[in-house]
C-alpha positions in Angstrom: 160.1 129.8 -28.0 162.5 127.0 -27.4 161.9 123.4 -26.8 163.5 123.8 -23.4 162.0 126.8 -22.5 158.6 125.4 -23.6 159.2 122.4 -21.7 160.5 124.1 -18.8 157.0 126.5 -18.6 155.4 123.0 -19.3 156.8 121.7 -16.1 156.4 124.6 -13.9 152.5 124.9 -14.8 152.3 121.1 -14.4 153.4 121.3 -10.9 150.9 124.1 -10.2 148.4 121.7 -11.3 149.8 118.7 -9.2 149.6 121.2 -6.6 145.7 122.4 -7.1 144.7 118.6 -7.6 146.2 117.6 -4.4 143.9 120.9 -2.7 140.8 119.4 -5.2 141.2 123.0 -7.1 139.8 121.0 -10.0 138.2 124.8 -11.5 141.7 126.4 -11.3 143.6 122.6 -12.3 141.6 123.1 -15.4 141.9 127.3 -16.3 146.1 125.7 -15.9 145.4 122.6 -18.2 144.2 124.9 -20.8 147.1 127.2 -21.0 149.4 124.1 -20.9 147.7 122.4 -23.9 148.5 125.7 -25.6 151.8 125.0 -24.8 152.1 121.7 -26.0 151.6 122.0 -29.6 154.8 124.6 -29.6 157.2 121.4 -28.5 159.4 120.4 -31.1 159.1 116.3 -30.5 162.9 115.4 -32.1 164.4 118.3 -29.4 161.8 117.0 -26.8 163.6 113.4 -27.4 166.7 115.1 -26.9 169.1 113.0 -24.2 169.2 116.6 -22.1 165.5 117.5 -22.3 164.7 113.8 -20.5 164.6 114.3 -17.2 162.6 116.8 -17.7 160.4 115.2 -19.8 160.2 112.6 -17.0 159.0 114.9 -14.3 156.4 116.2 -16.1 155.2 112.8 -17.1 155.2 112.1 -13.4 153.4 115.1 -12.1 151.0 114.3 -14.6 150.3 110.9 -13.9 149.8 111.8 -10.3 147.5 114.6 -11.3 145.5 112.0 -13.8 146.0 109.3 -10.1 144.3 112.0 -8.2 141.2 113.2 -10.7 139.9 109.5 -11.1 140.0 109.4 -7.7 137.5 112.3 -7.3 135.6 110.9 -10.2 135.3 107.6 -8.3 134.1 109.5 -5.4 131.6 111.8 -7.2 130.4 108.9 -8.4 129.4 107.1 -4.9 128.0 110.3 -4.3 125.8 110.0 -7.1 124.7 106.4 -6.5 124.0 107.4 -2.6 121.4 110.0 -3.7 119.6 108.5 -5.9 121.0 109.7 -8.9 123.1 108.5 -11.8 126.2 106.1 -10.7 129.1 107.9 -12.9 131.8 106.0 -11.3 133.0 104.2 -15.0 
């Protein structure tokens, strides 16, 4: 498979799971994470680098760091959860 078309199934599954984090899908963001780390050791990093690969890049970059924005939110809020019951504060 090619770097683009890797990159380009990369970015479709990574705003699938910038979808499903923003519905707190966390069971089906993670079935998703694990097909895209499958992906990710097919990249070829030089063609990845490639001035017409970056915009993609970027997106994906961007969905992700939303998706990373949105899951330590959650943990933050598990975590008050936690503390409010009794139990274990996990919020660090």
């Amino acid at each position: 498979m090619q770097t683009n078309s890797v990159l380009s199934e990369i970015d479709r599954l990574t705003q699938k799971m910038h979808d499903l984090a923003r519905s707190e899908d966390w069971d089906g963001l993670t079935s998703l994470e694990n097909a895209r780390r499958t992906l990710l050791v097919k990249i070829d990093a030089k063609a990845a680098r490639a001035p017409n690969n970056q915009a993609l890049v970027q997106k994906i970059v961007s969905n992700n760091e939303i998706i990373m924005h949105l899951a330590q939110n959650r943990k933050e809020d598990i975590g008050l959860l936690l503390g409010a019951f009794g139990g274990p504060n996990a919020e660090n």
